[in-house]
C-alpha positions in Angstrom: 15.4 -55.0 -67.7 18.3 -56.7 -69.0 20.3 -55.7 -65.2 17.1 -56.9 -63.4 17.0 -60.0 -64.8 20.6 -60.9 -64.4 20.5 -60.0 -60.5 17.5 -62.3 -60.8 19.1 -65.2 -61.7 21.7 -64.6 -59.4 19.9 -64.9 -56.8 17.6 -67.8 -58.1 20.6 -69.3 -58.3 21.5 -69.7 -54.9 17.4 -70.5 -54.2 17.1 -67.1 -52.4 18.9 -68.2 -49.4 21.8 -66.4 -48.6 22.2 -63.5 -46.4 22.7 -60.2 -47.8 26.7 -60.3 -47.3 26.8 -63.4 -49.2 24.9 -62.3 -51.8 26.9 -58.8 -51.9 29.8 -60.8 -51.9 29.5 -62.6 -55.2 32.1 -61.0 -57.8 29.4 -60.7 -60.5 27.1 -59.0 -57.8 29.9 -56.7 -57.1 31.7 -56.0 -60.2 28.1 -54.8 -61.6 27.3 -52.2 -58.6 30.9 -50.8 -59.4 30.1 -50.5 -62.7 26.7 -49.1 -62.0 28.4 -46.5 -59.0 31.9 -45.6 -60.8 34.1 -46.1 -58.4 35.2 -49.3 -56.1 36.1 -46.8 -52.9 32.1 -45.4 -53.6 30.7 -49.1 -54.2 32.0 -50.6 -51.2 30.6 -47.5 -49.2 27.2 -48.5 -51.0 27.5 -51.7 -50.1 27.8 -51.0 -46.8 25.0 -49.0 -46.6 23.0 -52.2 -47.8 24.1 -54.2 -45.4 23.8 -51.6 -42.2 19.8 -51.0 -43.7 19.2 -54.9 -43.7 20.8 -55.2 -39.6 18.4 -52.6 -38.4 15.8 -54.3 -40.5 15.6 -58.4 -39.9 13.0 -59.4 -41.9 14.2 -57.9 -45.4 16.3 -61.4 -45.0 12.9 -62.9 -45.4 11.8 -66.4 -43.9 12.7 -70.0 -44.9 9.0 -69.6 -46.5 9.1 -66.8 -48.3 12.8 -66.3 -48.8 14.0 -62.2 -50.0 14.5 -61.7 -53.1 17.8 -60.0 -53.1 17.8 -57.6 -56.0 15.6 -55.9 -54.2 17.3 -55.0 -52.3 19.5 -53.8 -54.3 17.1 -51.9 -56.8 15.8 -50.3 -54.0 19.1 -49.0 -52.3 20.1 -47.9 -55.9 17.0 -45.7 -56.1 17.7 -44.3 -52.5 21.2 -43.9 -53.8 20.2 -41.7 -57.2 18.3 -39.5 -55.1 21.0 -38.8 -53.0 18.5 -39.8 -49.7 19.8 -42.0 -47.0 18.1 -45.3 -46.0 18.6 -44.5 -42.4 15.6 -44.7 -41.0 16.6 -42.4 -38.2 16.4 -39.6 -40.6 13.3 -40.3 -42.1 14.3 -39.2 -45.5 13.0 -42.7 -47.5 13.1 -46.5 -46.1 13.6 -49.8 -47.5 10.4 -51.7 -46.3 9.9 -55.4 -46.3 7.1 -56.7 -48.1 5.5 -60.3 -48.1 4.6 -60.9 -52.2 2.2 -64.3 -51.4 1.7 -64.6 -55.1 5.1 -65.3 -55.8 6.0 -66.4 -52.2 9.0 -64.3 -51.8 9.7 -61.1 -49.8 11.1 -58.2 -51.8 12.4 -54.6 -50.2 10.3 -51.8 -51.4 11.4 -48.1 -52.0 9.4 -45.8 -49.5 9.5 -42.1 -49.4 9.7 -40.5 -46.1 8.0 -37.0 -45.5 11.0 -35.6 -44.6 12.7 -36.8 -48.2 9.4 -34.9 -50.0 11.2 -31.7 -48.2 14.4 -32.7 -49.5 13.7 -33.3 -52.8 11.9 -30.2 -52.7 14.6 -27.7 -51.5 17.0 -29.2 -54.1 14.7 -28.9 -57.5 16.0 -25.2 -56.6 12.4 -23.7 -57.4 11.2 -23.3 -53.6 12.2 -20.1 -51.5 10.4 -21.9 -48.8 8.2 -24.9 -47.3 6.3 -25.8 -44.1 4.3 -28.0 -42.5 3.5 -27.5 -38.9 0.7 -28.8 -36.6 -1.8 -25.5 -35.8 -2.5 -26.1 -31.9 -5.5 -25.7 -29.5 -6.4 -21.8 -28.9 -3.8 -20.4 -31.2 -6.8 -20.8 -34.7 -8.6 -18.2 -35.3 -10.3 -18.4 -38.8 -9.2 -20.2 -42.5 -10.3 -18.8 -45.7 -9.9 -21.4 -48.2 -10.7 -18.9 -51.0 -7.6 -16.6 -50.2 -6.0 -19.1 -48.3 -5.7 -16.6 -45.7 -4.8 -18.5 -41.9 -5.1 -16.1 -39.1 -3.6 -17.9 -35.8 -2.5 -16.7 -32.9 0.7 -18.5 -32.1 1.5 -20.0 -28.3 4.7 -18.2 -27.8 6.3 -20.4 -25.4 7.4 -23.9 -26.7 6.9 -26.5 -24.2 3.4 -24.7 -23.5 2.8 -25.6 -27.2 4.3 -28.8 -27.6 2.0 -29.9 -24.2 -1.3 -28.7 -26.4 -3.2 -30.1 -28.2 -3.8 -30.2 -32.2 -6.6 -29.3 -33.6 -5.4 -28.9 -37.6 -2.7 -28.5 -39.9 -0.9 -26.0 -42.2 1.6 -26.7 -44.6 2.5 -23.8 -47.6 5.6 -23.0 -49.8 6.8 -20.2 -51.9 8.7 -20.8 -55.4 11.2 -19.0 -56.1 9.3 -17.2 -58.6 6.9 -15.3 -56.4 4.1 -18.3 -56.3 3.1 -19.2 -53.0 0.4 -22.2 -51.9 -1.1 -23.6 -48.7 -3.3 -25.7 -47.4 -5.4 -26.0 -44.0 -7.3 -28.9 -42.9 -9.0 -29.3 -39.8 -7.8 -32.5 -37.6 -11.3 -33.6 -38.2 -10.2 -33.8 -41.6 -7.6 -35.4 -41.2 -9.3 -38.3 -39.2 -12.1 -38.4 -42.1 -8.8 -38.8 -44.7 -6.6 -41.5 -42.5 -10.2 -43.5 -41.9 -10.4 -43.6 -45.7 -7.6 -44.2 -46.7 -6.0 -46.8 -43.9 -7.1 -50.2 -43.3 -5.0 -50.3 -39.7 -7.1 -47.2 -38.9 -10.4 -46.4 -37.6 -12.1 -43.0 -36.3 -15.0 -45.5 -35.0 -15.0 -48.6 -33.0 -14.4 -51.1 -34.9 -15.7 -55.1 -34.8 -13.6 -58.1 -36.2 -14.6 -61.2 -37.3 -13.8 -62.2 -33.6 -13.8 -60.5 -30.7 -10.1 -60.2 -30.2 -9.4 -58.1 -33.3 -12.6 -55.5 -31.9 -10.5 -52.0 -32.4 -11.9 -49.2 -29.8 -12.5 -45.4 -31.2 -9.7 -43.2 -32.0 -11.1 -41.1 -28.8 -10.6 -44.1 -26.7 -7.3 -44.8 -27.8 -6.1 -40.7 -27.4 -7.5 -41.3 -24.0 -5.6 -44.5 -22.9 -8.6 -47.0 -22.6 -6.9 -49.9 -24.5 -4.8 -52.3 -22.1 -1.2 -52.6 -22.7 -1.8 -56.6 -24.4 -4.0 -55.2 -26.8 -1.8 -52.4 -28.2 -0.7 -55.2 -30.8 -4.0 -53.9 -33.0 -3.0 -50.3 -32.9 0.4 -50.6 -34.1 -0.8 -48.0 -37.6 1.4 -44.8 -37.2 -1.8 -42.6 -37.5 -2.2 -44.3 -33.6 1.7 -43.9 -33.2 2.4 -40.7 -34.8 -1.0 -39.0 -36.0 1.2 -35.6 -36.6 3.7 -37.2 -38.3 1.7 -39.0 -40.9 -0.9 -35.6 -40.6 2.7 -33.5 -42.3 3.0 -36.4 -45.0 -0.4 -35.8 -45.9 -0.4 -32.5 -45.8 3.0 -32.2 -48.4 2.0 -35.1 -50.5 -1.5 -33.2 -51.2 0.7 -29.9 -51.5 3.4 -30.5 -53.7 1.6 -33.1 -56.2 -1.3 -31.1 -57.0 0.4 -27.5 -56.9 4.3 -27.6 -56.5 6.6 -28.1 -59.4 8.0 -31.3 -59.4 11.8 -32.3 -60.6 12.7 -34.9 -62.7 14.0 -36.7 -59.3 10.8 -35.8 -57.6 8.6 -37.2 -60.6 10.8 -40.1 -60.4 10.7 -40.9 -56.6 7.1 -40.7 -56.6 6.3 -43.1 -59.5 8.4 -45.7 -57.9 7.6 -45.1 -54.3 6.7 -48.7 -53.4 6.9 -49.9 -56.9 7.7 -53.2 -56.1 4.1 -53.7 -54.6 2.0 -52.2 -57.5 4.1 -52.3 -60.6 2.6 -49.5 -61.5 4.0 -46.4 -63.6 1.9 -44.0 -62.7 1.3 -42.1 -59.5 -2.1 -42.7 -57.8 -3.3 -41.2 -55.0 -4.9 -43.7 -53.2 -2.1 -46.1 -54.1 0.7 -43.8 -52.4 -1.6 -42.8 -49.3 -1.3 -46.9 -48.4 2.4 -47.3 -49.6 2.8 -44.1 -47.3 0.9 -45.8 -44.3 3.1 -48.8 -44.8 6.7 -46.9 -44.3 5.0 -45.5 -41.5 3.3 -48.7 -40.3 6.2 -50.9 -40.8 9.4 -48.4 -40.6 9.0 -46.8 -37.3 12.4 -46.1 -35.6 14.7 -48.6 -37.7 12.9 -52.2 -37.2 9.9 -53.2 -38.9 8.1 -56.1 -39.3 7.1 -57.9 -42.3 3.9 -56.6 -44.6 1.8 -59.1 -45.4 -0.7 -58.2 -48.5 -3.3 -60.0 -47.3 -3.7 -58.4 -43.8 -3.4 -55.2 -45.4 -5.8 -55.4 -47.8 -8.2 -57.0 -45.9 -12.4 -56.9 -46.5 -13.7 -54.0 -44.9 -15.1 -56.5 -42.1 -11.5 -58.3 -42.3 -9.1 -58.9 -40.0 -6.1 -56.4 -40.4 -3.8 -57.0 -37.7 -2.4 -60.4 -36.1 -2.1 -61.7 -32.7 1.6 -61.2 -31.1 1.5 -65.5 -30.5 0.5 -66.1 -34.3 3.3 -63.6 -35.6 6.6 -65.4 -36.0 10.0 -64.2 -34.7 12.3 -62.9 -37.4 14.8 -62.5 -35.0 14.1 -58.6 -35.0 12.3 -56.3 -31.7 9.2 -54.2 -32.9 9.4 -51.0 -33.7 8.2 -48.6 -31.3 
């Protein structure tokens, strides 16, 4: 507490207004992270790190009206750095997302776990021989036995033919090392059902706003192309983007927590996944299938937008997303 509340007053002290290299800059900043990463050669790679993350990502520098607050950014990196997972969002192994805090009118960088750094983690704790997730594709299921777990598909042996199909569930399993295997099948009517309950910025159904401009078509209508191009703005949730992608996450997160064995690391990275939203200490579900939507939602390939609290936890009948014209420019493209 004592480290957090130094870095805060540092950068209270400058009113939450200077850019990241400014703010890296400061001897105090920087003699602390050396102290905190051993060595200066290691430290000024860290640092570095920071600031490539904040370039690909404009709006962790916050607005004039909700300025970042900078040790944030720093906590977060420092997590990311612990668990030895890069902040590069092109590898997908954790992000550093920027969240609007309209209680306390800042913007602060959250930790997010990425589905590929579950894997990682995973593979390192040492106790899994092996782990999957894969998406099971039109024509290749045959049956599921969720008593024995037993999944009998038959497999489309060329790989473009397969990539080109279809998918119509998901299968993700390991094997510890000590002989104990799990695995899990769900349907990708399932799925749908889980991402409709779970996401705000998702909807299997049509969906009415409070005004006819934030009306969402079905998830059908979307697969089959019948939103215009200027309305795409309301779809901008991965499960539109990447519905396999945020299927896999599902499908580990379910996996692992509820059957896997879970390393210190492991334990750790999913208590404070997005822990600078909730404040919470201990894992929740429901809480980690939203701070899961958000790296998704916000992340993409390496610029996201700002997350405002209040769009994403909208009323049921609420508005979710915003007009492009009412959003202002951070100086950053979207993600696509």
């Amino acid at each position: 507490m004592a480290v957090k509340n130094s870095l805060q007053k540092a950068n209270n002290e400058q009113g939450g207004k200077l850019t990241i290299s400014g703010y890296l800059g400061q001897e105090k900043i920087k003699t602390w992270i050396n102290g905190m990463i051993g060595t200066e050669k290691e430290a000024q790679k860290f640092i570095s790190s920071i600031i490539s993350a904040v370039s690909t990502t404009p709006a962790l520098q916050g607005t004039q009206e909700k300025p970042t607050d900078m040790n944030t950014i720093v906590s977060a990196a420092l997590l990311a750095n612990a668990l030895d997972l890069s902040l590069s969002p092109q590898l997908g192994l954790a992000y550093m997302v920027p969240f609007e805090d309209n209680k306390r009118g800042r913007t602060v960088a959250t930790f997010i776990l990425g589905y590929k750094g579950y894997i990682q983690l995973a593979i390192r704790s040492g106790k899994y021989r092996k782990i999957n997730v894969i998406a099971i594709k039109e024509g290749e299921f045959v049956s599921y036995n969720p008593l024995t777990e037993e999944l009998v598909v038959n497999l489309i042996s060329d790989d473009e033919e397969r990539e080109k199909a279809a998918t119509v569930g998901y299968y993700a399993c390991f094997e510890l090392v000590n002989g104990f295997t799990k695995s899990l099948y769900w349907s990708k009517k399932k799925m749908l059902l889980h991402a409709d309950k779970y996401s705000k910025a998702f909807s299997v159904e049509a969906k009415k706003g409070k005004s006819p401009m934030y009306d969402r078509v079905s998830y059908a209508d979307f697969e089959a192309g019948k939103v215009p191009e200027a309305e795409m703005w309301k779809y901008s949730s991965f499960w539109y983007k990447d519905f396999d992608g945020m299927a896999f996450k599902t499908m580990l997160r379910q996996l692992i927590s509820k059957w896997g064995i879970m390393s210190i690391d492991m334990r750790d990275a999913f208590e404070k996944d997005g822990s600078e939203i909730y404040e919470a200490n201990e894992f929740d579900e429901h809480k980690t299938a939203i701070r899961n939507e958000i790296v998704q939602e916000m992340a993409g390939k390496g610029s996201p937008e700002q997350f405002n609290e209040d769009e994403f936890f909208a009323d049921d009948d609420g508005v979710i997303n915003v007009p492009p014209e009412s959003v202002e420019d951070d100086g950053g493209d979207n993600a696509d």
